[in-house]
gemmi code that builds the backbone of each chain (N, CA, C; Angstrom):
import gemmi

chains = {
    "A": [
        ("UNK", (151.026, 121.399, 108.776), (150.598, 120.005, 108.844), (149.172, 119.890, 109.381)),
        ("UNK", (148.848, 120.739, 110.361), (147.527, 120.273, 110.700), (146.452, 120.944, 110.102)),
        ("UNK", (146.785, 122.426, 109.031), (145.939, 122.855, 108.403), (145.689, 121.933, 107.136)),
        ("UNK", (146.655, 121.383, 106.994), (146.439, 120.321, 105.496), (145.467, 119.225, 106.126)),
        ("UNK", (145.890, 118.400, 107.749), (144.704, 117.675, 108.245), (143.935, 118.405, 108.262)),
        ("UNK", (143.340, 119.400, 108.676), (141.944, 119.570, 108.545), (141.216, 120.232, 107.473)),
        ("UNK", (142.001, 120.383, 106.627), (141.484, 121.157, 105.295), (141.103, 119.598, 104.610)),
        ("UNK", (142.382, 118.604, 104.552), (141.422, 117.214, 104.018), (140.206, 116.550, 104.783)),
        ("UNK", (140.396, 116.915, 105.969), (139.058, 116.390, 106.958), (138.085, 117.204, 106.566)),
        ("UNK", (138.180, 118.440, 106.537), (136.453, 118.890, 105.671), (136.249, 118.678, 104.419)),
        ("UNK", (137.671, 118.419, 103.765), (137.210, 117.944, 101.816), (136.149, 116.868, 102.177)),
        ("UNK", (136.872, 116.090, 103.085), (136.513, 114.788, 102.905), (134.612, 114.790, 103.181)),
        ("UNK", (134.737, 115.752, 104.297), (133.188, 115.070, 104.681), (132.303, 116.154, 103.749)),
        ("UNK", (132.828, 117.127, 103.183), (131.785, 117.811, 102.462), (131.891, 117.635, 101.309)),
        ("UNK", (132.444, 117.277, 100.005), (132.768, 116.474, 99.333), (132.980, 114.898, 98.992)),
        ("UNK", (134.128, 114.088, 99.522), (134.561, 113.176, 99.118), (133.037, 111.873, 99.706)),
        ("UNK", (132.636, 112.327, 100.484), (131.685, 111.075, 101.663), (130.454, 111.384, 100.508)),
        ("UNK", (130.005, 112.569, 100.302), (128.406, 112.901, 99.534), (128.795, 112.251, 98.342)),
        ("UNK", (129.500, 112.176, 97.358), (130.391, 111.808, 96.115), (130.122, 110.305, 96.169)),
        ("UNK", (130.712, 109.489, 97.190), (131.018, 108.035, 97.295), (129.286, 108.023, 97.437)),
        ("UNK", (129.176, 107.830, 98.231), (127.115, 107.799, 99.079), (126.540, 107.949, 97.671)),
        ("UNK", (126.602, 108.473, 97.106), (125.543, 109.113, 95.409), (126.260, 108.093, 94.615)),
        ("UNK", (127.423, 107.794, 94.746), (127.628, 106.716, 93.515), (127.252, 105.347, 93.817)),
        ("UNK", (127.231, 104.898, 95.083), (126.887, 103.664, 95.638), (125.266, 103.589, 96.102)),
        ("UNK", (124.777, 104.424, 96.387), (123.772, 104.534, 96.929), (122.667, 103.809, 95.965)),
        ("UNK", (122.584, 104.045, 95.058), (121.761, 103.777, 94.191), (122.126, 102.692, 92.958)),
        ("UNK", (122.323, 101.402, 93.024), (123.163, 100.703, 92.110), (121.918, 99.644, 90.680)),
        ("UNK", (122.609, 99.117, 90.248), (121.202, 98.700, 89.523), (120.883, 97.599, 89.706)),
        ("UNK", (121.418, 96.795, 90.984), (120.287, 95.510, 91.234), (119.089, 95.818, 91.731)),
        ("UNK", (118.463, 94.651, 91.614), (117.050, 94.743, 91.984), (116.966, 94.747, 93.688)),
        ("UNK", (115.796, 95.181, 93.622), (115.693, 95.493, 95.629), (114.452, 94.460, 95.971)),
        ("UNK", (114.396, 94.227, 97.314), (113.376, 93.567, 97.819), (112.246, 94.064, 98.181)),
        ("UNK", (111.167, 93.096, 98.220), (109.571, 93.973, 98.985), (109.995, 93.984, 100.448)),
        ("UNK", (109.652, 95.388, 100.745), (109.937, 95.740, 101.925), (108.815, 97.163, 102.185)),
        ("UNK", (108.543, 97.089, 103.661), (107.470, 98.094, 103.699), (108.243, 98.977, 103.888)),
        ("UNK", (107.790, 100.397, 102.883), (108.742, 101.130, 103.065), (108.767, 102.312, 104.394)),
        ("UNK", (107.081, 102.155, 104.835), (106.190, 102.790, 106.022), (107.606, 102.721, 107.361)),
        ("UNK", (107.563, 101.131, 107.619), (108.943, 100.636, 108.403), (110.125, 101.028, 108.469)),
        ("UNK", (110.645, 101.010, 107.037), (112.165, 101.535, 106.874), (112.366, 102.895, 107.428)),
        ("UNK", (111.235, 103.381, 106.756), (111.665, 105.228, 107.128), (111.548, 105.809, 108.669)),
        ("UNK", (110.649, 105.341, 108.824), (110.261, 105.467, 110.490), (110.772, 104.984, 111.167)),
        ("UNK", (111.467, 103.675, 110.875), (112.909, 103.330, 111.719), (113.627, 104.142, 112.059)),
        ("UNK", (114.066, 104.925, 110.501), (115.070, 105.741, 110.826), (114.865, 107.041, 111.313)),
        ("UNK", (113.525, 107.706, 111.549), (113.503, 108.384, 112.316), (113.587, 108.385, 113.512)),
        ("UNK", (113.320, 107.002, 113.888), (113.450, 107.398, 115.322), (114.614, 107.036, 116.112)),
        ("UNK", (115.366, 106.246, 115.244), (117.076, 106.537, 115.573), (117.490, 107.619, 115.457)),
        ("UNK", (117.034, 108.620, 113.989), (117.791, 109.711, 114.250), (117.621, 110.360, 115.284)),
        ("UNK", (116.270, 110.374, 115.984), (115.374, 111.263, 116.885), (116.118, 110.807, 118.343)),
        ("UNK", (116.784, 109.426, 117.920), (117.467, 109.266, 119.628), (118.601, 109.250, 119.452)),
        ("UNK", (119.567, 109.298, 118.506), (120.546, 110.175, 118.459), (120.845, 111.480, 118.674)),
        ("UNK", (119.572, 112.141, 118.010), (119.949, 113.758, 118.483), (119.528, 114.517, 119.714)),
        ("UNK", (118.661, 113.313, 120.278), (118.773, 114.060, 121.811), (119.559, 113.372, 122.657)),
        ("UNK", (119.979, 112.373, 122.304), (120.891, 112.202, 123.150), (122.246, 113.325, 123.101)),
        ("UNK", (122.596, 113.290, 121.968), (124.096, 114.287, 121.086), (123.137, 115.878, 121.899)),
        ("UNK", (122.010, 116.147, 121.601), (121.481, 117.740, 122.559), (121.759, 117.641, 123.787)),
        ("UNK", (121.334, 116.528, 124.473), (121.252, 116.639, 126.203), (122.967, 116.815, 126.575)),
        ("UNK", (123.236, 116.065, 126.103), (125.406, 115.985, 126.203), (125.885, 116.865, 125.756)),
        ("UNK", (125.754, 117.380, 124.696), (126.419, 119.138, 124.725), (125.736, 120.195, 125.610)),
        ("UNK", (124.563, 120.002, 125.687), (123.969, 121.332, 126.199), (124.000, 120.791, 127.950)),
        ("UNK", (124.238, 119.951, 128.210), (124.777, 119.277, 129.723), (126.741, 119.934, 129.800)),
        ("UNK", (127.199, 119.585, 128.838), (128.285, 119.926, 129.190), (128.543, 121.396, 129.078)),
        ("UNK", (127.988, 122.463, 128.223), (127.922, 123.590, 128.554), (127.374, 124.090, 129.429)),
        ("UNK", (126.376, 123.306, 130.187), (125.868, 124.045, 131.270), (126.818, 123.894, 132.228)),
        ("UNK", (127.171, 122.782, 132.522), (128.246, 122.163, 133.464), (129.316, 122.960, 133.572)),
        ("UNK", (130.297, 123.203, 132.174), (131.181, 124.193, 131.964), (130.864, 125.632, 132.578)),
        ("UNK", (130.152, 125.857, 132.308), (129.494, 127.530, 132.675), (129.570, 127.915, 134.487)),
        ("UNK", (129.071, 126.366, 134.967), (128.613, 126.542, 136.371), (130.488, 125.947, 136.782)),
        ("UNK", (130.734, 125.675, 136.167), (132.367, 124.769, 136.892), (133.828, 126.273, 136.781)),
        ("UNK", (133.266, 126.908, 135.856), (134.636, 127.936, 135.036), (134.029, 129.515, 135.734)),
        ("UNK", (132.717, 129.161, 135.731), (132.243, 130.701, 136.008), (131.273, 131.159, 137.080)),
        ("UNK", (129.923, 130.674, 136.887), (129.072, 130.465, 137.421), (129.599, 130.625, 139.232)),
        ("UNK", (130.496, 129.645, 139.354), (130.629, 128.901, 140.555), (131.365, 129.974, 141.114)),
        ("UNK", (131.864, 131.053, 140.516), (133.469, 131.784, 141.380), (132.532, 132.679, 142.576)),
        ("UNK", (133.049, 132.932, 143.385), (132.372, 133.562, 144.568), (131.962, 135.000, 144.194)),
        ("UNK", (132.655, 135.753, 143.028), (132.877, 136.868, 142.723), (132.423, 136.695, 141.546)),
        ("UNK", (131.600, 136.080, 140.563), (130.899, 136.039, 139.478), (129.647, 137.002, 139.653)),
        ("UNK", (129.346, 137.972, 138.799), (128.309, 138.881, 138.715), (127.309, 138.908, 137.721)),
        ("UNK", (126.757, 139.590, 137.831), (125.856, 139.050, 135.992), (126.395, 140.271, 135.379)),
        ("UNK", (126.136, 140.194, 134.413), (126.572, 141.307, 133.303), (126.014, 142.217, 133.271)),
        ("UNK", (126.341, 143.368, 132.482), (124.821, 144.593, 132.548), (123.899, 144.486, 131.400)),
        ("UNK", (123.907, 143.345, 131.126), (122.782, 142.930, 129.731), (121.942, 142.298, 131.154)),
        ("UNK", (121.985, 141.580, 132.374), (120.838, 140.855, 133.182), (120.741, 142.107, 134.184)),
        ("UNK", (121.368, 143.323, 134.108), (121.104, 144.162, 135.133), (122.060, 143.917, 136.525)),
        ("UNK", (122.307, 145.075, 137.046), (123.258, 145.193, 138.134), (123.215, 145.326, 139.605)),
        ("UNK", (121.846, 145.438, 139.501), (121.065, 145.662, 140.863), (120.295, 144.726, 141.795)),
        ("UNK", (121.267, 143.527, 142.216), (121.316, 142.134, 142.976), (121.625, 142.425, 144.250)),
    ],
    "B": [
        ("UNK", (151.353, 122.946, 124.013), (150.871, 121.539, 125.806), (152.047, 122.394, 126.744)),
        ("UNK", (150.999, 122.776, 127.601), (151.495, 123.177, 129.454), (151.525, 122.136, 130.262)),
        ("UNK", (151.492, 121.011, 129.983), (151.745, 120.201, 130.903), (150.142, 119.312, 131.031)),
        ("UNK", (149.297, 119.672, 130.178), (147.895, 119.194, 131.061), (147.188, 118.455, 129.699)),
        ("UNK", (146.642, 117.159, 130.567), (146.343, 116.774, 129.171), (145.274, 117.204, 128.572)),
        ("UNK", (144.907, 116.389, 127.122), (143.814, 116.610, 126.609), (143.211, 115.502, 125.905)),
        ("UNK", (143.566, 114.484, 126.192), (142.763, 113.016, 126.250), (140.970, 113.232, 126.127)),
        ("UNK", (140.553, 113.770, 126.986), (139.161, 114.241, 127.125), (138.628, 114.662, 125.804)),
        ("UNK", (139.263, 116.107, 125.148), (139.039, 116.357, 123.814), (138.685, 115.513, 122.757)),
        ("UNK", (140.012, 114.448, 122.665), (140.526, 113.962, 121.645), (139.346, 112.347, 121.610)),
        ("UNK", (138.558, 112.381, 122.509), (137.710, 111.125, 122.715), (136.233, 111.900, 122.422)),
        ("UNK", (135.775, 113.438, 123.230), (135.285, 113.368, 122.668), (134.634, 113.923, 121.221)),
        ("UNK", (136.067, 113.926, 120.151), (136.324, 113.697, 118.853), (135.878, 112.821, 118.433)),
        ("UNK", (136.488, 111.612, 118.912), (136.522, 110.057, 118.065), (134.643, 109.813, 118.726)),
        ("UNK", (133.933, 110.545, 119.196), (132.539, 110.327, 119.870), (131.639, 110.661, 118.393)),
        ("UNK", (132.225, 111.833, 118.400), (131.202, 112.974, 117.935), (131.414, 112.341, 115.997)),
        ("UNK", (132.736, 111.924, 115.692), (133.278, 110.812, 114.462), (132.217, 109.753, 114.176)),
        ("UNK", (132.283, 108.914, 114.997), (131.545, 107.689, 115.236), (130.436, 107.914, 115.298)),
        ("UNK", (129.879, 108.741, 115.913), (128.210, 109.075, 115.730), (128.045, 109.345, 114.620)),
        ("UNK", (128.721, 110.607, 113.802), (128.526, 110.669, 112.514), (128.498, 110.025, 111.559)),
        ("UNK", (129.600, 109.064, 111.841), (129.496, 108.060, 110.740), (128.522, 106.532, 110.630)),
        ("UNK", (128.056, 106.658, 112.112), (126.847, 105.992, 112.391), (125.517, 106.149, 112.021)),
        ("UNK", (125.386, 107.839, 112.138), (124.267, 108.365, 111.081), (124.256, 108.202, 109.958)),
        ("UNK", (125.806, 108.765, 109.298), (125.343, 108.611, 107.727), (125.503, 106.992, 106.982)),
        ("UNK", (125.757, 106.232, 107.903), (125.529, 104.496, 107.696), (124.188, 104.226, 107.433)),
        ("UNK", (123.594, 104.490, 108.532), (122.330, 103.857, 108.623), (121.363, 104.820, 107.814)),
        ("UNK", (121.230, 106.035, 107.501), (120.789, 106.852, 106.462), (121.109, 106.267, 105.024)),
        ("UNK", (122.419, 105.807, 104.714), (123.035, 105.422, 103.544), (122.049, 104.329, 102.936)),
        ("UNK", (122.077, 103.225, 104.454), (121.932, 101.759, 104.332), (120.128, 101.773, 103.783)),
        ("UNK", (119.236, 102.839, 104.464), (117.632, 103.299, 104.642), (117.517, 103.973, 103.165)),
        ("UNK", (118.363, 104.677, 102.627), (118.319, 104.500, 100.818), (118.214, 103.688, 99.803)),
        ("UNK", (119.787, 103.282, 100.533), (119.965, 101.827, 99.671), (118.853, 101.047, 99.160)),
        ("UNK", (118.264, 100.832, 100.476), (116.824, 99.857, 100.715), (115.532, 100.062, 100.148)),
        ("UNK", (115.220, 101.613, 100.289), (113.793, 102.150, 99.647), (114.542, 102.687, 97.921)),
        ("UNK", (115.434, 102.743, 97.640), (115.294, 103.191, 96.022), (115.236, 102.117, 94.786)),
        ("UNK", (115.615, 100.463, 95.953), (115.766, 99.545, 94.727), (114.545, 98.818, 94.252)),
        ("UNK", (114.180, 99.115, 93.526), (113.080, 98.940, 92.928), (112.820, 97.013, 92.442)),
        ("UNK", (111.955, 96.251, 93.147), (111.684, 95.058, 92.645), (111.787, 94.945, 91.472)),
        ("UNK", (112.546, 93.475, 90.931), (112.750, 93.264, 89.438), (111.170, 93.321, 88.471)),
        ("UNK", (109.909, 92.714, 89.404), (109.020, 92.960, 89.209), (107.973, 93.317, 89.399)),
        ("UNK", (108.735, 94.641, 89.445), (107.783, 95.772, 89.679), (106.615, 96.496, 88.453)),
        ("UNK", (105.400, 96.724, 88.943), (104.951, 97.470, 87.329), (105.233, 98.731, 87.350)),
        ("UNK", (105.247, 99.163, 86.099), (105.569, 100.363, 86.029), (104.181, 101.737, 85.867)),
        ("UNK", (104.163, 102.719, 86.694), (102.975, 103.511, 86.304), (103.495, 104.981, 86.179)),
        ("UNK", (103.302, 106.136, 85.141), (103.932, 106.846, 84.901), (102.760, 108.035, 85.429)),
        ("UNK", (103.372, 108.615, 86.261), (102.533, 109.632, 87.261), (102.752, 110.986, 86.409)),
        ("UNK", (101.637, 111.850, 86.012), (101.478, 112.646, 85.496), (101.133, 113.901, 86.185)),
        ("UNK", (101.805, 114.584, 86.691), (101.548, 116.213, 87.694), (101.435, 117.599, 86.518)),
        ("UNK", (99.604, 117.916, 86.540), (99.726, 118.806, 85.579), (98.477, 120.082, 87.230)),
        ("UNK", (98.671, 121.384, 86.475), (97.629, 122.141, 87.183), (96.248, 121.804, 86.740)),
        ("UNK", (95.488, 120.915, 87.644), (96.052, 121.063, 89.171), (95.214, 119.556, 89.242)),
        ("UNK", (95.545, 118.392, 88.274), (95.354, 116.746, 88.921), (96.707, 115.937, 88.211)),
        ("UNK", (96.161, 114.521, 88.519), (96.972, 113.753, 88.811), (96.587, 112.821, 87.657)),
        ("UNK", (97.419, 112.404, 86.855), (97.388, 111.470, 85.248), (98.185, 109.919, 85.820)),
        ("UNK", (97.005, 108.902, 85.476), (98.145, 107.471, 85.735), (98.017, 106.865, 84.659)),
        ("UNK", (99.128, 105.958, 84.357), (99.118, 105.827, 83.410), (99.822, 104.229, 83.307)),
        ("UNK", (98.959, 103.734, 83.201), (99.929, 101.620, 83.871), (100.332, 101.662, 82.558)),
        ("UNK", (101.217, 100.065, 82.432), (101.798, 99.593, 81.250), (101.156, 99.479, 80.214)),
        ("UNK", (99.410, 98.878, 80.299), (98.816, 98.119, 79.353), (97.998, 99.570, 78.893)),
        ("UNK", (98.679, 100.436, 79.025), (98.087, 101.857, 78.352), (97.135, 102.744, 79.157)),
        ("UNK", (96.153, 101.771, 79.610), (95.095, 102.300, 80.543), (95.449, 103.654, 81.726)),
        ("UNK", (94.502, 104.711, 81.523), (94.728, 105.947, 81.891), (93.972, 106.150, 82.913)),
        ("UNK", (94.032, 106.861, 84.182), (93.202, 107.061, 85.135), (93.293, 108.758, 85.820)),
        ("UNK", (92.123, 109.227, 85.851), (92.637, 110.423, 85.943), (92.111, 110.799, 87.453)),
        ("UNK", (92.849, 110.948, 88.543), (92.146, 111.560, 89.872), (92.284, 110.309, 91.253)),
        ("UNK", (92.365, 109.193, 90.527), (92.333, 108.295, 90.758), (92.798, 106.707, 90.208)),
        ("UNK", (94.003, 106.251, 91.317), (94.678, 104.840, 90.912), (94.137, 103.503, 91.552)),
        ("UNK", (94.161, 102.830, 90.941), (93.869, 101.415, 91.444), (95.093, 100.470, 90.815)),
        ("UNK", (95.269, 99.871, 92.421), (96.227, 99.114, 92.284), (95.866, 97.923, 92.802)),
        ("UNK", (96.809, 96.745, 93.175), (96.517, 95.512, 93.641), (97.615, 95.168, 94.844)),
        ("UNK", (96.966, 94.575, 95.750), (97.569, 94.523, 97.133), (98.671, 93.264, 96.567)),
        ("UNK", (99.502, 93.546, 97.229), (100.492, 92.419, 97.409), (101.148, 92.902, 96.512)),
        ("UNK", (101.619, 93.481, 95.107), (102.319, 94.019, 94.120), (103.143, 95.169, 94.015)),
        ("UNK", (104.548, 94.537, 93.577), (105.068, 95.986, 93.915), (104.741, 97.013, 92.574)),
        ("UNK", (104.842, 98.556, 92.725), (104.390, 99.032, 91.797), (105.785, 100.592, 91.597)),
        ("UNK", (106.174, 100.721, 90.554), (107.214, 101.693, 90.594), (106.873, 102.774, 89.784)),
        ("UNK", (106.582, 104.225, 90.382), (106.026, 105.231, 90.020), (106.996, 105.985, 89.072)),
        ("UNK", (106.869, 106.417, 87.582), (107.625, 107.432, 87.242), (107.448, 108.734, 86.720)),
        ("UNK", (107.081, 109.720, 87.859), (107.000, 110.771, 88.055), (107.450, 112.345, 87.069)),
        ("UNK", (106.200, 112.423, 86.495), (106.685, 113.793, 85.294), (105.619, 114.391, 85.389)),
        ("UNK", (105.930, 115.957, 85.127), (104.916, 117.348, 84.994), (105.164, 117.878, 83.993)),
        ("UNK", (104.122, 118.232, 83.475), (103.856, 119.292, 82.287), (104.178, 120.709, 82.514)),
        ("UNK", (104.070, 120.935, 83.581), (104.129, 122.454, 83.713), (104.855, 123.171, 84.669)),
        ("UNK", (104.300, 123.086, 86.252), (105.722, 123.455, 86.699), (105.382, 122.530, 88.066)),
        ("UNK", (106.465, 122.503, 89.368), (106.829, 121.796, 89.982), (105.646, 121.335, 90.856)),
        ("UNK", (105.108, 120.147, 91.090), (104.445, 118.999, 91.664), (105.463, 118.775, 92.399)),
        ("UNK", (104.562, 117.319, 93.843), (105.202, 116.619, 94.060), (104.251, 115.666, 94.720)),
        ("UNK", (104.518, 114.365, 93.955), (103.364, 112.965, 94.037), (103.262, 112.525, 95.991)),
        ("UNK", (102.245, 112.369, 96.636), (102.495, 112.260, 97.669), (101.119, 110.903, 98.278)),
        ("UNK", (101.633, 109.803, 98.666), (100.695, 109.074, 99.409), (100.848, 109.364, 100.533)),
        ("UNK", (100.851, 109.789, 101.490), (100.798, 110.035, 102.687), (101.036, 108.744, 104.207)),
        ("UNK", (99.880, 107.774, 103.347), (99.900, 106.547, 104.425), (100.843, 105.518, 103.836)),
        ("UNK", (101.442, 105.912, 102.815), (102.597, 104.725, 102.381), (103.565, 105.490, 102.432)),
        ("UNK", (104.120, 106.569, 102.971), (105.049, 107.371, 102.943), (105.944, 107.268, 101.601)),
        ("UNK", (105.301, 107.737, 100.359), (105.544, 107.895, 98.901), (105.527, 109.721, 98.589)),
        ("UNK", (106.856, 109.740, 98.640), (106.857, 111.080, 98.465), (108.108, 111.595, 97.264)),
        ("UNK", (107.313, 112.129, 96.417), (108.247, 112.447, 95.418), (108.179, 113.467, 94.333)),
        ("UNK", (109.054, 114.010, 94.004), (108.691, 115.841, 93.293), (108.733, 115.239, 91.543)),
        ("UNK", (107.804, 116.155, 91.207), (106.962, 115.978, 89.619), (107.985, 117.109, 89.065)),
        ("UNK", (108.996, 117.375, 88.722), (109.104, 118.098, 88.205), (109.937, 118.338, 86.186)),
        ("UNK", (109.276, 119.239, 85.312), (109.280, 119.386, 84.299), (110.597, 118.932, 83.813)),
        ("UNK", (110.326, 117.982, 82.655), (111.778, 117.665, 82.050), (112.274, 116.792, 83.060)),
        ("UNK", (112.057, 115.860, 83.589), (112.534, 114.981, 84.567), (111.509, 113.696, 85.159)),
        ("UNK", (112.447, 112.551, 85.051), (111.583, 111.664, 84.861), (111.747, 111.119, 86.861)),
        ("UNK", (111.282, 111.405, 87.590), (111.666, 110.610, 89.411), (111.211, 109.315, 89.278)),
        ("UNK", (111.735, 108.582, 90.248), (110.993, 107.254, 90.106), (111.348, 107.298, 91.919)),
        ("UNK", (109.982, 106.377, 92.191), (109.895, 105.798, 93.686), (108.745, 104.814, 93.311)),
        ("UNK", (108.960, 103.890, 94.537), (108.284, 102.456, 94.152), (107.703, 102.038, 95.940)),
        ("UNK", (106.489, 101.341, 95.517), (105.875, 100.831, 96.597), (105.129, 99.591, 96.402)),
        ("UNK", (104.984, 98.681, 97.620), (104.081, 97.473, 97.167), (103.210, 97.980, 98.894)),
        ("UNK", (101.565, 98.262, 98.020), (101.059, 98.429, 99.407), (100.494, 96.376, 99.739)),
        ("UNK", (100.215, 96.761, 101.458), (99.857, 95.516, 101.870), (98.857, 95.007, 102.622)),
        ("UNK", (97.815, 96.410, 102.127), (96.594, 96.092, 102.920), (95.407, 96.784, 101.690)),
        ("UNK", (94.281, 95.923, 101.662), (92.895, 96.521, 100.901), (92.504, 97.959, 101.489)),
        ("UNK", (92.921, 98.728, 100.808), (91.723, 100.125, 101.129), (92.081, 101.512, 100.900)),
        ("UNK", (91.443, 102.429, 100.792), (91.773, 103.579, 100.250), (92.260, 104.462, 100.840)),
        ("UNK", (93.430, 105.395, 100.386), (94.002, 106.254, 100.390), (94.232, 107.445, 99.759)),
        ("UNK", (94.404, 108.590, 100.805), (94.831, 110.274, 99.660), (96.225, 109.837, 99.130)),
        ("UNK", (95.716, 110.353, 97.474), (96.748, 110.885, 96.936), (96.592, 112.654, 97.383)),
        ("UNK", (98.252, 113.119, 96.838), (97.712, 114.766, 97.292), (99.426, 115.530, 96.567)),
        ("UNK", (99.082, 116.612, 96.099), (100.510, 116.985, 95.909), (100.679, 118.125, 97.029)),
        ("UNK", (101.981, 117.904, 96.743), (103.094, 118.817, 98.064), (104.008, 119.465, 97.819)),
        ("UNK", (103.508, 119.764, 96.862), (104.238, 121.062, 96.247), (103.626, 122.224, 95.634)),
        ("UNK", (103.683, 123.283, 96.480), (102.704, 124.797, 95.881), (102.775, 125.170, 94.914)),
        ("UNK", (101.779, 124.841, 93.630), (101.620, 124.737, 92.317), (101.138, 125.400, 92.018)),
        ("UNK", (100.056, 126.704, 92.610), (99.188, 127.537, 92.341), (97.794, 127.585, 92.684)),
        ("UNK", (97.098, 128.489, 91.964), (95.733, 128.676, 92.723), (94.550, 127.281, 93.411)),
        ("UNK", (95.030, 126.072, 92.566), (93.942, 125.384, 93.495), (95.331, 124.334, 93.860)),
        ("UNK", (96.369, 124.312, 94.193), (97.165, 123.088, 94.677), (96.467, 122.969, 95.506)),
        ("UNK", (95.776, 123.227, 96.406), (95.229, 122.532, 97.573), (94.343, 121.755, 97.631)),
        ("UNK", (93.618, 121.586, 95.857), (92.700, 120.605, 95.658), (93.272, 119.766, 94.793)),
        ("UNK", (94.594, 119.668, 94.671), (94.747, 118.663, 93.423), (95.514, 117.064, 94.577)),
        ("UNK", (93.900, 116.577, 94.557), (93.988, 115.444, 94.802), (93.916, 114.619, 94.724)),
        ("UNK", (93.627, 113.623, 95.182), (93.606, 112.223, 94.124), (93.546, 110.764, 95.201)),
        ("UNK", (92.566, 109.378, 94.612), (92.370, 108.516, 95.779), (93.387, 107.141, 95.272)),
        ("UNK", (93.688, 106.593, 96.195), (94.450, 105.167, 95.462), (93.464, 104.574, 96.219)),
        ("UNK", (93.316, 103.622, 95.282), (92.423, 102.039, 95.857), (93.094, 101.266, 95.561)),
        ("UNK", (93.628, 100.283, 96.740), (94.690, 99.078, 96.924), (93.314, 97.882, 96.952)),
        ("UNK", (93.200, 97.585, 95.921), (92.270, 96.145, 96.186), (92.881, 94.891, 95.910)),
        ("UNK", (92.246, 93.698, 96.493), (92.046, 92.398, 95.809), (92.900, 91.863, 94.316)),
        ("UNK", (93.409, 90.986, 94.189), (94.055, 90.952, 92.889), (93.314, 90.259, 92.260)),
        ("UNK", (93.098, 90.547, 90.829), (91.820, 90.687, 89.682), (92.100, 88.862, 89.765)),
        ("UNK", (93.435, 88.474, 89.353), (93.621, 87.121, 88.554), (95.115, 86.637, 89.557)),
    ],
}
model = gemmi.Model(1)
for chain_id, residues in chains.items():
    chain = gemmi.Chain(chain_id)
    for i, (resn, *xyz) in enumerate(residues, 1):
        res = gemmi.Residue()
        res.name, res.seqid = resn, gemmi.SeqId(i, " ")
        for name, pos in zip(("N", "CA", "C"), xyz):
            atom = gemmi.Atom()
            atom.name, atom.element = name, gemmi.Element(name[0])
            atom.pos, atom.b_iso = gemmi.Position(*pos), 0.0
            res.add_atom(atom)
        chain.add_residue(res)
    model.add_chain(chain)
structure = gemmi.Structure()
structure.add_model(model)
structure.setup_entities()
């Protein structure tokens, strides 16, 4: 059961979502004057504060994780990839 | 399940969902918007050969290196190469679009200010792509 959920949860977004988006995306009414300078650069800079926000919050919570699970144990050492001689 | 929940996970799922589908909304919606072309729009058929730039308006008139257009008008580019892959680029109107053989692209713009601009292609075409350029002049409307 849950390999069928998630086997349709990736149809869906790698397939079924690009599929719908390409058929709708582009329809044949007419469009408005609009600067297009505006539109695009809008959306960059939403995307641009979406993805650091979505960077700082994962890479916050892995750091967090690291220092909460490991980091923190009294008896945590570094590995012999950082060397052993502390 | 040992006993411990996982509420935490499962939210931030429905996070990481919602963002996504927040991106590809507003990406969707920023298409939608720049591909629909004004009902009256003119049409100019952009020509990408090695190594300039062919225009070509409705009323036949040909311009080679250089377009002139008219402020306030929208204008809808349709993009073809003779030879191999171009790609039409205004830079300060963020008009960016690939010339390529056997294929007709279309992208459309109404600029909204008098004055000149690089055309330029952006796509590595060969020995002089780096000179195949080209000026738009957004002027005054004739009539």
């Amino acid at each position: 059961m849950k390999f069928i959920f998630g086997f349709l949860l990736i149809m869906a977004v790698l397939v079924a979502l690009p599929a719908v988006d390409f058929v709708f995306a582009a329809g044949d009414e007419p469009g408005e004057y609009l600067d297009r300078r505006v539109v695009i650069w809008n959306l960059f800079y939403k995307m641009m504060t979406v993805a650091f926000i979505v960077g700082s919050v994962v890479s916050g919570t892995i750091i967090w994780q690291v220092w909460r699970f490991r980091e923190s144990h009294p008896k945590a050492k570094p590995t012999s990839y950082e060397g052993t001689d502390w | 399940m040992s006993g411990h929940s996982n509420w935490p996970e499962w939210i931030y799922v429905a996070v990481v969902i919602a963002l996504m589908a927040w991106v590809g909304a507003e990406a969707w919606e920023t298409e939608r918007l720049i591909e629909h072309v004004p009902a009256d729009a003119k049409t100019i058929i952009v020509t990408g050969q090695q190594w300039f730039w062919t225009f070509e308006h409705e009323d036949g008139t040909k311009e080679i290196g250089e377009l002139h257009v008219e402020v306030g008008k929208a204008y809808k580019f349709e993009v073809v190469s003779t030879d191999v892959n171009h790609s039409f680029n205004i830079h300060d109107y963020v008009v960016l679009m690939d010339a390529i053989p056997g294929r007709v692209n279309t992208v459309w713009f109404a600029p909204d200010k008098v004055g000149e601009h690089d055309i330029q292609c952006r796509e590595y075409c060969g020995l002089i792509h780096y000179n195949m350029r080209g000026t738009l002049y957004v002027t005054e409307p004739l009539h």
